[in-house]
TORMAR-535746 format. One record per residue: x, y, z negated of N, C-alpha, C in turn. Coordinates in steps of 0.05 Angstrom, whole numbers. Layout:
BEGIN
NODE,X,Y,Z,X,Y,Z,X,Y,Z .
...
//
This chain:
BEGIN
NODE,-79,-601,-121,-59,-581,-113,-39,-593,-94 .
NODE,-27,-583,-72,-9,-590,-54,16,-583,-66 .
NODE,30,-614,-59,60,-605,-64,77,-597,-39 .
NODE,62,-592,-22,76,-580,6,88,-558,-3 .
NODE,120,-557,8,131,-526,8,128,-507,26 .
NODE,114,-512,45,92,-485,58,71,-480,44 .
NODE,58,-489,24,39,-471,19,57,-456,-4 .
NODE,67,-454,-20,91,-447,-50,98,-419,-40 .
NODE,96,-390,-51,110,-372,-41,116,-360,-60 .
NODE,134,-340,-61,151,-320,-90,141,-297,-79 .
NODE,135,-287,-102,124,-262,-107,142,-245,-119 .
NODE,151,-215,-114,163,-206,-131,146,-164,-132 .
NODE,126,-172,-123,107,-135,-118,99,-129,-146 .
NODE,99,-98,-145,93,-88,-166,63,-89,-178 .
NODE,50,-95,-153,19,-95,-145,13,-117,-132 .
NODE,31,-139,-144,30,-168,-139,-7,-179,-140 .
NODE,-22,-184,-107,-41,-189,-115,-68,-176,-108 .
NODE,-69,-141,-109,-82,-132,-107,-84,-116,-80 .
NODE,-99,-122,-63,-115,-100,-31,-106,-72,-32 .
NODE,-94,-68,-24,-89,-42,-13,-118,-30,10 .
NODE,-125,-13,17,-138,5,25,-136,-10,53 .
NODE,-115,-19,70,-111,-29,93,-115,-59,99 .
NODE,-125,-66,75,-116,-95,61,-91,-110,58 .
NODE,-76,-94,65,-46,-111,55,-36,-110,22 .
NODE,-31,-133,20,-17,-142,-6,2,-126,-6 .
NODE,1,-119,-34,28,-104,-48,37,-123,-65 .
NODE,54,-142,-54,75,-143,-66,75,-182,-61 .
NODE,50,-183,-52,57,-216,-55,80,-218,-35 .
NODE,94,-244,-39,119,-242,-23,116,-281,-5 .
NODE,111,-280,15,110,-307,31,147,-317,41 .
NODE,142,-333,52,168,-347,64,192,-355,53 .
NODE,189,-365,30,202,-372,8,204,-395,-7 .
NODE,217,-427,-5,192,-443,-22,208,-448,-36 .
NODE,181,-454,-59,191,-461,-94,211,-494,-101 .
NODE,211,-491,-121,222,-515,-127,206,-545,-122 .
NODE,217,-559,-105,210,-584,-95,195,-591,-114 .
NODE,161,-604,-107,155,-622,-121,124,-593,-148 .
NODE,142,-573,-146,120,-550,-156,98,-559,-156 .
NODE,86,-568,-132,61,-571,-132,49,-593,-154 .
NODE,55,-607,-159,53,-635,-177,57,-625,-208 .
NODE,65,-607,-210,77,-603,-248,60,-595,-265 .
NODE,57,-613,-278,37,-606,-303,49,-600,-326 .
NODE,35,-577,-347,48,-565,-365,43,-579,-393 .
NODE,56,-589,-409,39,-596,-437,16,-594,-446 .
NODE,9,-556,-442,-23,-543,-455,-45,-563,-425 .
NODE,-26,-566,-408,-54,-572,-388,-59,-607,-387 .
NODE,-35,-618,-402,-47,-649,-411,-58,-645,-437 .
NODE,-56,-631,-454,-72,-633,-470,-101,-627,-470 .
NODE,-108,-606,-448,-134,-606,-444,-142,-619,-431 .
NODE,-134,-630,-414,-139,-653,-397,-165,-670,-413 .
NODE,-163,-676,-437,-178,-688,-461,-200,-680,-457 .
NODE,-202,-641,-458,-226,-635,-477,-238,-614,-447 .
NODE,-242,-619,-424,-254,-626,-400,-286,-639,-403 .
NODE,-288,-662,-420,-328,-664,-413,-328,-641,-447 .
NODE,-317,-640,-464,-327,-626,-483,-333,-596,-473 .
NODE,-314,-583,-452,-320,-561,-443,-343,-567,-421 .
NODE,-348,-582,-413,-375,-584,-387,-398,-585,-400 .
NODE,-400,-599,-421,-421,-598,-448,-428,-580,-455 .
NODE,-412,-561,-467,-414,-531,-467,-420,-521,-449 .
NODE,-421,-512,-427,-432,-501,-399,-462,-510,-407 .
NODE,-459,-531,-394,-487,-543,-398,-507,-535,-424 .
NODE,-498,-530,-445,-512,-518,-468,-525,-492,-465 .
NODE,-488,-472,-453,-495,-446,-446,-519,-448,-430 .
NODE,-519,-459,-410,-536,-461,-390,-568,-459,-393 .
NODE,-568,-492,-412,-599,-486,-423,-608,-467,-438 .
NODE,-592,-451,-458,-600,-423,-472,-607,-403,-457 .
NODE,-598,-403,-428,-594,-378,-408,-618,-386,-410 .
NODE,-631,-413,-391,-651,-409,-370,-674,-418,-394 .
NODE,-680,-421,-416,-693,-419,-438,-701,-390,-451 .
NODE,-684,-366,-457,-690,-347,-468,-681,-321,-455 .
NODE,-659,-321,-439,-658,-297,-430,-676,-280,-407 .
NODE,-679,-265,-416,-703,-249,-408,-704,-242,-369 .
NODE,-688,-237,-364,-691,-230,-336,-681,-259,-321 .
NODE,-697,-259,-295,-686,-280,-275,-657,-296,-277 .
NODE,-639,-319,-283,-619,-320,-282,-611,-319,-255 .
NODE,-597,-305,-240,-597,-321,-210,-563,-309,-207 .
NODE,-561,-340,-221,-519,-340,-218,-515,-364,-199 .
NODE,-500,-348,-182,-493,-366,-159,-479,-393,-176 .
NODE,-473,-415,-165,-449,-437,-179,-422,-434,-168 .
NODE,-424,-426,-140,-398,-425,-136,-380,-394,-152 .
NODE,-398,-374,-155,-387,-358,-164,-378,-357,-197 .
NODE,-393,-378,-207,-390,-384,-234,-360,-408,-235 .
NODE,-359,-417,-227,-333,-442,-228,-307,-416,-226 .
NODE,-312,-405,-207,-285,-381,-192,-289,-366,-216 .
NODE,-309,-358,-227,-303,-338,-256,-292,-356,-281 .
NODE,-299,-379,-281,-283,-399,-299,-252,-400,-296 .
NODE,-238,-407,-274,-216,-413,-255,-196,-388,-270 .
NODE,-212,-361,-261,-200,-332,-268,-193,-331,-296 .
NODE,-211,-341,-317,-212,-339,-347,-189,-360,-354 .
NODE,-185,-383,-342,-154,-395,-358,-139,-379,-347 .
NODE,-137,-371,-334,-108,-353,-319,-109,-331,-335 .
NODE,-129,-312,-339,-125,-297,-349,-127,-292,-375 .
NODE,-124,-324,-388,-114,-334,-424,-88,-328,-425 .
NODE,-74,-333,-410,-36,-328,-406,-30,-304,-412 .
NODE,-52,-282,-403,-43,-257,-418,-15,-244,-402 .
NODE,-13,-253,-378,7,-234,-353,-11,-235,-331 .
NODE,-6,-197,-327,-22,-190,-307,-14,-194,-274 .
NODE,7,-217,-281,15,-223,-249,7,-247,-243 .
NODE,-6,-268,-262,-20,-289,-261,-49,-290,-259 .
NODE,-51,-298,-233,-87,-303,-229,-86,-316,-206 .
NODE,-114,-321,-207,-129,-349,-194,-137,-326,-161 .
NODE,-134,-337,-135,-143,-326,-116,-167,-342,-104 .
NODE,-201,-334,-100,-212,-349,-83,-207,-355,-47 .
NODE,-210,-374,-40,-203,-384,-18,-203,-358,2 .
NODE,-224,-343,0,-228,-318,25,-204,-305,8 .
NODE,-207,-298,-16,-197,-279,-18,-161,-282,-5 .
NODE,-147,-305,-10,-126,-320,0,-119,-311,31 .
NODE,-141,-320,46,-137,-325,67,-135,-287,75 .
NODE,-149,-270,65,-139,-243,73,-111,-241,64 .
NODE,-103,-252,35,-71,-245,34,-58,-259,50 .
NODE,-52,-286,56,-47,-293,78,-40,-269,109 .
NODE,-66,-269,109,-63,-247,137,-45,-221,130 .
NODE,-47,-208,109,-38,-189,104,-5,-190,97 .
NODE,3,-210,92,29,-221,92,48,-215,123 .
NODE,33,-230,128,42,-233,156,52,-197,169 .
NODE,40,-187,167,45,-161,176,31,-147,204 .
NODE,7,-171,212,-4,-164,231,-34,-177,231 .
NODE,-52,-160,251,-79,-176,246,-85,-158,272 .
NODE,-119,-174,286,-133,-159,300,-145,-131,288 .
NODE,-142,-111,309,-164,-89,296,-156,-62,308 .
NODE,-161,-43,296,-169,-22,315,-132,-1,310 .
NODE,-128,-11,280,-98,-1,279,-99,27,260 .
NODE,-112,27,232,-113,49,217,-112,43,192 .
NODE,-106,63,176,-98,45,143,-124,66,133 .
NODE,-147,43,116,-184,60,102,-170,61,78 .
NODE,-183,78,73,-181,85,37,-223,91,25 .
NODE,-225,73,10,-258,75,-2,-252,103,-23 .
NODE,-268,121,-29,-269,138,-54,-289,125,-74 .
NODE,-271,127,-97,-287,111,-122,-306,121,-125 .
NODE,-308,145,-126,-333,167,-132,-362,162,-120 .
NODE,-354,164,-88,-371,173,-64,-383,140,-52 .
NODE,-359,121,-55,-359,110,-37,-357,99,-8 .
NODE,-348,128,6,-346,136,24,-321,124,38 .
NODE,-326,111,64,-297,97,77,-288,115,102 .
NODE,-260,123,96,-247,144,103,-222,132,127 .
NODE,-209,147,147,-181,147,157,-160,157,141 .
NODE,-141,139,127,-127,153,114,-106,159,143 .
NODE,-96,144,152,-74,145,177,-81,130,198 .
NODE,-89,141,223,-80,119,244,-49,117,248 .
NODE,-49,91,261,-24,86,260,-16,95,294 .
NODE,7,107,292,18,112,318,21,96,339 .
NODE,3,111,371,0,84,393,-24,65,385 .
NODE,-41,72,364,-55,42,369,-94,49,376 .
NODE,-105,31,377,-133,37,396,-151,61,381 .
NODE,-144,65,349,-147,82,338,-150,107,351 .
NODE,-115,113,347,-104,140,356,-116,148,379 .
NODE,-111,123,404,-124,131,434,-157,140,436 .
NODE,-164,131,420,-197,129,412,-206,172,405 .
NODE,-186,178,398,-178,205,380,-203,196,362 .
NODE,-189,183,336,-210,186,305,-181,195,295 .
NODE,-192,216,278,-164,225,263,-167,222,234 .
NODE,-144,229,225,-142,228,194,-167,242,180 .
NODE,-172,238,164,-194,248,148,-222,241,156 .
NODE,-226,227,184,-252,223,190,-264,210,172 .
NODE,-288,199,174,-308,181,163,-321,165,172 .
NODE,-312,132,176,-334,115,187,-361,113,170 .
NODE,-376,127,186,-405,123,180,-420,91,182 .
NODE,-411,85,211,-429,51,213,-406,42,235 .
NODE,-408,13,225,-388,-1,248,-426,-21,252 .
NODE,-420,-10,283,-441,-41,298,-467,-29,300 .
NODE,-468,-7,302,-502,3,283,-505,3,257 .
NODE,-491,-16,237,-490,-14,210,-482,-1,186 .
NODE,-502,12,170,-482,33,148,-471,32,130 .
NODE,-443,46,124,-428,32,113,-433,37,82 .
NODE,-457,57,86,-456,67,49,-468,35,34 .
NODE,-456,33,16,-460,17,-4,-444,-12,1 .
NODE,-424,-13,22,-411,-35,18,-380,-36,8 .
NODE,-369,-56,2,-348,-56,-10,-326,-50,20 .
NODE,-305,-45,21,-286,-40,42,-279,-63,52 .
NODE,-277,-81,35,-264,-112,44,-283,-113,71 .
NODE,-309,-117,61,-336,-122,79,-333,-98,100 .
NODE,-332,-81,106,-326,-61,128,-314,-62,151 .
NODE,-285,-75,130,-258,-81,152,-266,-108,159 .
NODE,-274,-129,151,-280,-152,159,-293,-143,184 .
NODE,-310,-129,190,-327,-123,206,-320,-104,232 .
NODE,-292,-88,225,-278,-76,239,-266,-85,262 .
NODE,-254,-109,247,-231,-131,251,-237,-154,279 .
NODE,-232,-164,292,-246,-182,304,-225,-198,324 .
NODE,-237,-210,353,-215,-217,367,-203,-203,385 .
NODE,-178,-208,393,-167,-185,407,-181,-177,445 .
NODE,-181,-166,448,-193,-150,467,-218,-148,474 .
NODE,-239,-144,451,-267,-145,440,-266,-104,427 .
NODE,-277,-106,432,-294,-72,416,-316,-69,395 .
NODE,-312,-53,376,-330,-51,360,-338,-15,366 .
NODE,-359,-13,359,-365,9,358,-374,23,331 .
NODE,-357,47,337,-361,63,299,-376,95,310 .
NODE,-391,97,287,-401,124,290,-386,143,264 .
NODE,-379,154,277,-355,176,257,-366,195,249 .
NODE,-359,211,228,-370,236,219,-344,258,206 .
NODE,-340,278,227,-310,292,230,-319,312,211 .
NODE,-311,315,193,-313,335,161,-309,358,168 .
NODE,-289,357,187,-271,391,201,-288,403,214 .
NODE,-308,393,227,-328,403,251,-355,395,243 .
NODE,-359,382,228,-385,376,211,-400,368,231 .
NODE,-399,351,246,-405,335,267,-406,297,270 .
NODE,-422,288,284,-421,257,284,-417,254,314 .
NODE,-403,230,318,-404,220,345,-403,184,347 .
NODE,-395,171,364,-388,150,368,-376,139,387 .
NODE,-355,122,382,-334,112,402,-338,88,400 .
NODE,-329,66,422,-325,49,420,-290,37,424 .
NODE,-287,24,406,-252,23,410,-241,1,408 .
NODE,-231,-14,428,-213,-39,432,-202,-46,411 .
NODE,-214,-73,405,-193,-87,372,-166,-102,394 .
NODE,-139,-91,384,-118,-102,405,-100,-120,368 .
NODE,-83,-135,380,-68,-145,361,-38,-126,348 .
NODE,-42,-108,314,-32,-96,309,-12,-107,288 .
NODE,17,-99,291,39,-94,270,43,-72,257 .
NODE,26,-77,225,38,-56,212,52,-41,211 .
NODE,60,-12,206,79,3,210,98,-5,179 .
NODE,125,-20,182,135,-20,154,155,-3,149 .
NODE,166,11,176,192,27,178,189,43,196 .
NODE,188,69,184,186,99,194,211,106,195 .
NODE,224,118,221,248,128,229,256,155,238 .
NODE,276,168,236,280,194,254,306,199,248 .
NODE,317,212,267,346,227,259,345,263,256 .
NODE,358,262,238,360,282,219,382,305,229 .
NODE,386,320,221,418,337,230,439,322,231 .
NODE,458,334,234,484,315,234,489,293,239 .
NODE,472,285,255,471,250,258,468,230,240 .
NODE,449,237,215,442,220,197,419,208,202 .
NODE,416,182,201,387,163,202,373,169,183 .
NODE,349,168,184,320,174,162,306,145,167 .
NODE,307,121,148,286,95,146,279,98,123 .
NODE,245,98,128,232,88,101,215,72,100 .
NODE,214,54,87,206,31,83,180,15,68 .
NODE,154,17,73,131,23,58,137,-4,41 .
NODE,133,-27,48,130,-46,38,150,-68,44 .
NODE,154,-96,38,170,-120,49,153,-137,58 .
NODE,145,-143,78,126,-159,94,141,-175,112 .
NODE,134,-199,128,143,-213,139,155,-197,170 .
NODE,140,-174,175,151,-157,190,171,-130,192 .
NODE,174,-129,165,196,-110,155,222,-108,164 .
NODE,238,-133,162,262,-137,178,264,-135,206 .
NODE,251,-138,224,245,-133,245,246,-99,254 .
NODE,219,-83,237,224,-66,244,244,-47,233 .
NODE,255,-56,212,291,-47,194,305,-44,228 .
NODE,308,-77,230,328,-77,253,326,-56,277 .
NODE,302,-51,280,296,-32,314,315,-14,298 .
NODE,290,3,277,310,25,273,339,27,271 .
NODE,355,21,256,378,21,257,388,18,285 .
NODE,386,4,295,386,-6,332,384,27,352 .
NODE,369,34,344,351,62,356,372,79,351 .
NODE,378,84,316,384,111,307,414,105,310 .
NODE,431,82,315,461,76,322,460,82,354 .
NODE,446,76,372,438,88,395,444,110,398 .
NODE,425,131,382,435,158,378,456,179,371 .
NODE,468,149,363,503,165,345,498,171,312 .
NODE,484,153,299,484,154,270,508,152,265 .
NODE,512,174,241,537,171,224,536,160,187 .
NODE,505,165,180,498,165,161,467,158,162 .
NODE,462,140,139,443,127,136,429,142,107 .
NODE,398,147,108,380,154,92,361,121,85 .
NODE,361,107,71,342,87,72,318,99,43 .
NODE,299,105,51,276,111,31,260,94,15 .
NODE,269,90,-8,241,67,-20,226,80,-45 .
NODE,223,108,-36,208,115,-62,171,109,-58 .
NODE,163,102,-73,135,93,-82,132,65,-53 .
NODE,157,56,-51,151,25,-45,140,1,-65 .
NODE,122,-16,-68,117,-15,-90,133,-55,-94 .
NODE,145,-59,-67,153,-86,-60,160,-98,-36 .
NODE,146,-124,-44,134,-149,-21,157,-176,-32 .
NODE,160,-172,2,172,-204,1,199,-208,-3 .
NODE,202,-229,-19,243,-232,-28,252,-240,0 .
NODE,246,-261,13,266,-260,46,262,-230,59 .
NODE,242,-215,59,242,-194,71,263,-174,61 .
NODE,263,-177,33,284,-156,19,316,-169,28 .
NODE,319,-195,21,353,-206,32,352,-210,63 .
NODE,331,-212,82,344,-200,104,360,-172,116 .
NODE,339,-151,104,347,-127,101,381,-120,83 .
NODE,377,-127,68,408,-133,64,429,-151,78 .
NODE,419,-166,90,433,-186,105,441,-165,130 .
NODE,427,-148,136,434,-137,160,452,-117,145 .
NODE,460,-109,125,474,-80,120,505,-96,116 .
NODE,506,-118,92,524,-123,84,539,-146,99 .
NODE,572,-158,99,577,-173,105,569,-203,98 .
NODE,579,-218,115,567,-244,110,575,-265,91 .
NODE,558,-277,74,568,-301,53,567,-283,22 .
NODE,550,-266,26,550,-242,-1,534,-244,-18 .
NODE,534,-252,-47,514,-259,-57,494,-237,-62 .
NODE,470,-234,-54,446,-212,-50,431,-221,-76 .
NODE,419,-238,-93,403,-237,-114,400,-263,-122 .
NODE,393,-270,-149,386,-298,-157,365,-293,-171 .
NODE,358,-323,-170,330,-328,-195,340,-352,-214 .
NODE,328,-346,-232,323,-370,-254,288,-375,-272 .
NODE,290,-400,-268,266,-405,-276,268,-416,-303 .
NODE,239,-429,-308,238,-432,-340,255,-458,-353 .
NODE,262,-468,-327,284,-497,-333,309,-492,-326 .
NODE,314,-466,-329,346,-455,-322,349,-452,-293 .
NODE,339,-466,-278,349,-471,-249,347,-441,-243 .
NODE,377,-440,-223,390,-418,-215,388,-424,-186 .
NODE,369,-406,-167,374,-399,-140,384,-372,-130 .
NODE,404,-378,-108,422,-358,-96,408,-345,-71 .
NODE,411,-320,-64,402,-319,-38,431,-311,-31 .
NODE,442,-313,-2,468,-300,12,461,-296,31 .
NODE,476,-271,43,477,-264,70,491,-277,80 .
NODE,476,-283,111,484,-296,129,496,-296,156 .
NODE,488,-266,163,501,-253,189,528,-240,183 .
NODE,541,-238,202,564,-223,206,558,-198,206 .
NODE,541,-179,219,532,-159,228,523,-148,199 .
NODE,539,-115,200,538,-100,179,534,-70,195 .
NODE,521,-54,171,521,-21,171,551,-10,162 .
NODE,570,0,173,583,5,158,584,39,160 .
NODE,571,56,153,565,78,149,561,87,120 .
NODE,561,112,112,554,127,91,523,118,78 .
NODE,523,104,68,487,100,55,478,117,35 .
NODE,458,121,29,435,136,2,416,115,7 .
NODE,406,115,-19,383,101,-22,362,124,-39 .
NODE,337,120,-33,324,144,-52,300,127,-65 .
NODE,297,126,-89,277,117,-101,265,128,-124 .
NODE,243,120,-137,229,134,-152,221,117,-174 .
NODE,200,123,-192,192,110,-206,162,87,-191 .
NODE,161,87,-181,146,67,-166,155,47,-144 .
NODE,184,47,-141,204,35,-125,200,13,-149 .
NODE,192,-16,-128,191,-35,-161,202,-62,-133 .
NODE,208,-83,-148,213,-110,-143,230,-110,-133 .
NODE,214,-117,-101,238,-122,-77,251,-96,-69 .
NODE,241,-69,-89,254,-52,-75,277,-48,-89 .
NODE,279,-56,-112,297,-57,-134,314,-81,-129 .
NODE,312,-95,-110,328,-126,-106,350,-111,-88 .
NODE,335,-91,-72,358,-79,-45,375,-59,-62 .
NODE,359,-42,-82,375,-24,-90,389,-24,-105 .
NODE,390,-54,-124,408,-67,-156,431,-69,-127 .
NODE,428,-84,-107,449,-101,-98,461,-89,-84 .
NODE,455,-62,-72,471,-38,-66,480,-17,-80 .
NODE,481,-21,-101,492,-3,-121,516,-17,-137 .
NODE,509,-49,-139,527,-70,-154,549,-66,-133 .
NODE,551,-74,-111,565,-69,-90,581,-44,-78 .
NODE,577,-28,-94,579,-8,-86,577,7,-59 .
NODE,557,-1,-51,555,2,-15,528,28,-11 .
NODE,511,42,-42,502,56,-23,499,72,-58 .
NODE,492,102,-53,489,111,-70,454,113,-76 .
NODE,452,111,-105,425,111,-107,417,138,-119 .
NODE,393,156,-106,388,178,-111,359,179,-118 .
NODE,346,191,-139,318,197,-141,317,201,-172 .
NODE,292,184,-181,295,179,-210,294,144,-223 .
NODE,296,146,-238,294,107,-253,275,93,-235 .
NODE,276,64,-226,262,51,-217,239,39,-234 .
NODE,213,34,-229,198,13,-235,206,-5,-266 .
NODE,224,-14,-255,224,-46,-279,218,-70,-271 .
NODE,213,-82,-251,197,-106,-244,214,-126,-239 .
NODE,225,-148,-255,250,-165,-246,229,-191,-246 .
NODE,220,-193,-249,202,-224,-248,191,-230,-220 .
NODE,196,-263,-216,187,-274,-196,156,-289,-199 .
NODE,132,-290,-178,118,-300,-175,115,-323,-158 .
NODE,108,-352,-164,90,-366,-139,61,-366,-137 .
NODE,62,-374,-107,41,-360,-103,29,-387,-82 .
NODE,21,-413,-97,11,-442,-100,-12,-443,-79 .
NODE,-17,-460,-61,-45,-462,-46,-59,-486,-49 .
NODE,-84,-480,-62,-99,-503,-74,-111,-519,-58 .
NODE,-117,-542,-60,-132,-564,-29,-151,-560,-19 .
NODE,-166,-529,-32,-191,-521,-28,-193,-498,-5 .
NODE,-167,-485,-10,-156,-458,3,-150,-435,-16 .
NODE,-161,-442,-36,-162,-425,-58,-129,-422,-70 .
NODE,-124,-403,-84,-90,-403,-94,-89,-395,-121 .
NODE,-75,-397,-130,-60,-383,-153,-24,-374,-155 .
NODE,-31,-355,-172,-2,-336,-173,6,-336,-202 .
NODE,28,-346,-210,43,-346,-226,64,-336,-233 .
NODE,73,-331,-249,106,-314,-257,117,-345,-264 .
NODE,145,-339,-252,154,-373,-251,180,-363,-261 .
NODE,201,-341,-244,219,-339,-259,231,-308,-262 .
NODE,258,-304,-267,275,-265,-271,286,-267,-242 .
NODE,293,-254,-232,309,-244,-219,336,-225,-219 .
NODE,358,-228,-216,384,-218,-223,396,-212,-202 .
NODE,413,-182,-206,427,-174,-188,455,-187,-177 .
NODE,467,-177,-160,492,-195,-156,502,-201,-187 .
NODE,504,-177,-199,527,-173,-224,507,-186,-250 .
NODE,486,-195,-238,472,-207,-270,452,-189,-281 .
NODE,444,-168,-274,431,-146,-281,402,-157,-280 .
NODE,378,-160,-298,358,-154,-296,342,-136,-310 .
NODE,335,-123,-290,322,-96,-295,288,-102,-300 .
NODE,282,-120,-311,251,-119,-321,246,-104,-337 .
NODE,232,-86,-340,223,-67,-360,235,-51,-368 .
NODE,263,-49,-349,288,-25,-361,286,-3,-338 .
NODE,285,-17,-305,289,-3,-284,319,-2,-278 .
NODE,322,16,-254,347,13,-246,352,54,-246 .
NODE,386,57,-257,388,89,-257,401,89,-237 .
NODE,387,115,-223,392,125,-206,432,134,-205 .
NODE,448,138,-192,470,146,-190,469,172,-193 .
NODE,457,186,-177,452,217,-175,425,219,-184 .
NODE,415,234,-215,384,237,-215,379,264,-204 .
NODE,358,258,-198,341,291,-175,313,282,-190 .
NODE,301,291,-203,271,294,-210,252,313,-179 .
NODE,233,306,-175,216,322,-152,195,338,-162 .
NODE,203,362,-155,184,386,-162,157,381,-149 .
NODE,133,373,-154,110,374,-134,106,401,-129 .
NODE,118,423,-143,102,451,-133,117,465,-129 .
NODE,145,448,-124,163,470,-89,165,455,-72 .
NODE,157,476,-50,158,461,-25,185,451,-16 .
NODE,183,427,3,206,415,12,211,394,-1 .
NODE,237,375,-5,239,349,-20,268,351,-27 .
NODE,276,358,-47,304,359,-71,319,333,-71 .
NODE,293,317,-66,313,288,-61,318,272,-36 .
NODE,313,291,-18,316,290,6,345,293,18 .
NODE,343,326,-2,359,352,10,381,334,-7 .
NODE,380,325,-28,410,316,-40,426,287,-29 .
NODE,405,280,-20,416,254,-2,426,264,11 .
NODE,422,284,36,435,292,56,451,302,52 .
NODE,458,321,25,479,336,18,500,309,15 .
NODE,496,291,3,517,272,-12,530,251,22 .
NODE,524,247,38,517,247,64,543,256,79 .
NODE,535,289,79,546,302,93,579,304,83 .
NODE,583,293,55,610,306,45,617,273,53 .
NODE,608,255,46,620,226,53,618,226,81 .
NODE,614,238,99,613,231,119,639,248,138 .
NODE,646,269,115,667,292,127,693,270,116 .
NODE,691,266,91,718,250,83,723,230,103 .
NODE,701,206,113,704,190,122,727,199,153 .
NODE,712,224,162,727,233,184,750,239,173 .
NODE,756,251,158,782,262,149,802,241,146 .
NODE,798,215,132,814,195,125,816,177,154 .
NODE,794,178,175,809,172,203,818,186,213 .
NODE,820,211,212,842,230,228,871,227,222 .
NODE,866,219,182,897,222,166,913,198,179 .
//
């Protein structure tokens, strides 16, 4: 294991771990490093097995000969895939479902997916469990996709001449994916028109969409915020940039069914709202050790805030929204958060391979950890799915509009 603090990352996603449809990680969190020396620490249970290492190889080897002695069909188990299913089974003796073993590929896609950008055509697939079927859930706006016109709901049939029925999505998009200013060609099948065709469409180098923007009536900003990626703060900053351009008076920041990401990505984003030298969140780990994060810029929002979240608003989205509510700097509207106060690292093995661990809590400015409690909303609004429009939309704006009249009023007084 490397004790380098580039490879060491904190995790704090609700879906710490698991591919999203686009392949981005929900929730692993990069750019962060652990406590000096992490890499090197051995735990008691793991010197004590240390011992019983040929007694478990013995065993293999036993298993082994019973397999290829009596069981009835062909054995044909890969080895490398057998060690990686070993690897998985101590991790998943610990009995927390935020601890597990990553194979080296699998790594190296979270890796990329971290980052917030990769080669490719610029659309977020969704597989159906049912069908199997690999779908457009969104192109993303401006990208070779969109220009290409494949729209939402299509269906890649074959990338390359190749069909896609019966493969996993990972394998698809791998195949999608490539170097930048190279083309793949997809044969589509448009559901709406019951029709096939095929394009060929420029893989260009794309940045996730993490921050959706618009201005609203009254000069209120609309940001919502899918995930915390290494590119999140970035696109936080345009917006705000854009919608103060425009004459924002009031800020909407959205994190409902955010499900995380990354802790620098969450205290930059605060770094940009609040003043500087402010304590934004701590951790503690299993040896007490207490880390601070603070804002560091001067540069603040000083406007009317809402925050809107839901019950799927978990981690890092709960790091921005504990520490704007402790602060009293934004009102929080929706319903209870998530629960997710625990930190992950997220270790890179000498092989490429990783593992993810829960290392330590996480606490609000005021000491608050919300693991398994969530965070309450200030104003609750439950969401009707079967009236049209959004209640927790409309009450942010309402709450908005009256802080935003006082605000005038008390500069006029």
């Amino acid at each position: 294991m490397r004790g380098n603090r580039n490879h060491v990352r904190k995790c704090t996603g609700l879906f710490c771990g698991l591919l999203s449809a686009a392949l981005l990680l929900e929730g692993c969190i990069p750019g962060v490093s652990g406590p000096a020396g992490i890499g090197t620490v051995q735990s008691g249970n793991a010197q004590e097995l240390s011992g019983d290492f040929k007694e478990i190889e013995n065993k293999l080897q036993m298993i082994q000969n019973v397999v290829d002695k009596y069981y009835l069909e062909d054995a044909d188990i890969d080895p490398e895939s057998l060690k990686e299913g070993i690897y998985r089974g101590y991790l998943d003796e610990l009995g927390d479902k935020y601890t597990f073993y990553y194979t080296a590929d699998e790594y190296a896609l979270i890796q990329e997916s971290m980052q917030g950008t990769y080669c490719g055509i610029g659309a977020l697939l969704q597989q159906s469990v049912d069908t199997g079927i690999i779908s457009i859930v969104k192109p993303f706006k401006g990208s070779p996709c969109e220009e290409a016109g494949i729209l939402k709901d299509d269906v890649i049939n074959k990338v390359n001449g190749e069909d896609t029925a019966g493969r996993e999505l990972t394998e698809v998009v791998s195949h999608i994916k490539g170097e930048e200013g190279t083309t793949v060609n997809l044969e589509i099948y448009r559901p709406s028109e019951d029709r096939y065709f095929t394009v060929d469409v420029e893989r260009r180098l794309i940045e996730t969409p993490m921050a959706e923007y618009e201005m609203l009536d009254d000069n209120i900003g609309y940001i919502a915020l899918q995930e915390f990626m290494e590119t999140t703060p970035k696109q936080f900053n345009e917006a705000v940039d854009e919608l103060s351009a425009q004459g924002m008076e009031g800020l909407v920041i959205d994190l409902r069914d955010n499900p995380g990401g990354l802790v620098d990505a969450a205290a930059e984003i605060l770094d940009r709202i609040l003043p500087e030298d402010q304590l934004l969140v701590y951790t503690v780990d299993k040896n007490n050790t207490r880390e601070e994060y603070h804002s560091k810029d001067s540069e603040t929002i000083d406007l009317p805030i809402v925050v809107l979240m839901n019950d799927s608003s978990a981690s890092a989205s709960e790091i921005v929204s504990g520490c704007l509510q402790d602060l009293d700097k934004a009102t929080l509207v929706g319903e209870k958060s998530f629960g997710k106060g625990i930190v992950q690292y997220v270790i890179e093995l000498d092989d490429g391979s990783a593992m993810q661990v829960t290392a330590a809590k996480y606490y609000t400015p005021e000491g608050r950890n919300i693991h398994g409690t969530g965070l309450d909303p200030d104003v609750e609004v439950q969401l009707d799915e079967e009236k049209e429009g959004d209640e927790q939309l409309d009450k942010a704006i309402e709450i908005l509009q009256e802080e935003m009249q006082e605000q005038k009023a008390a500069f006029a007084g």
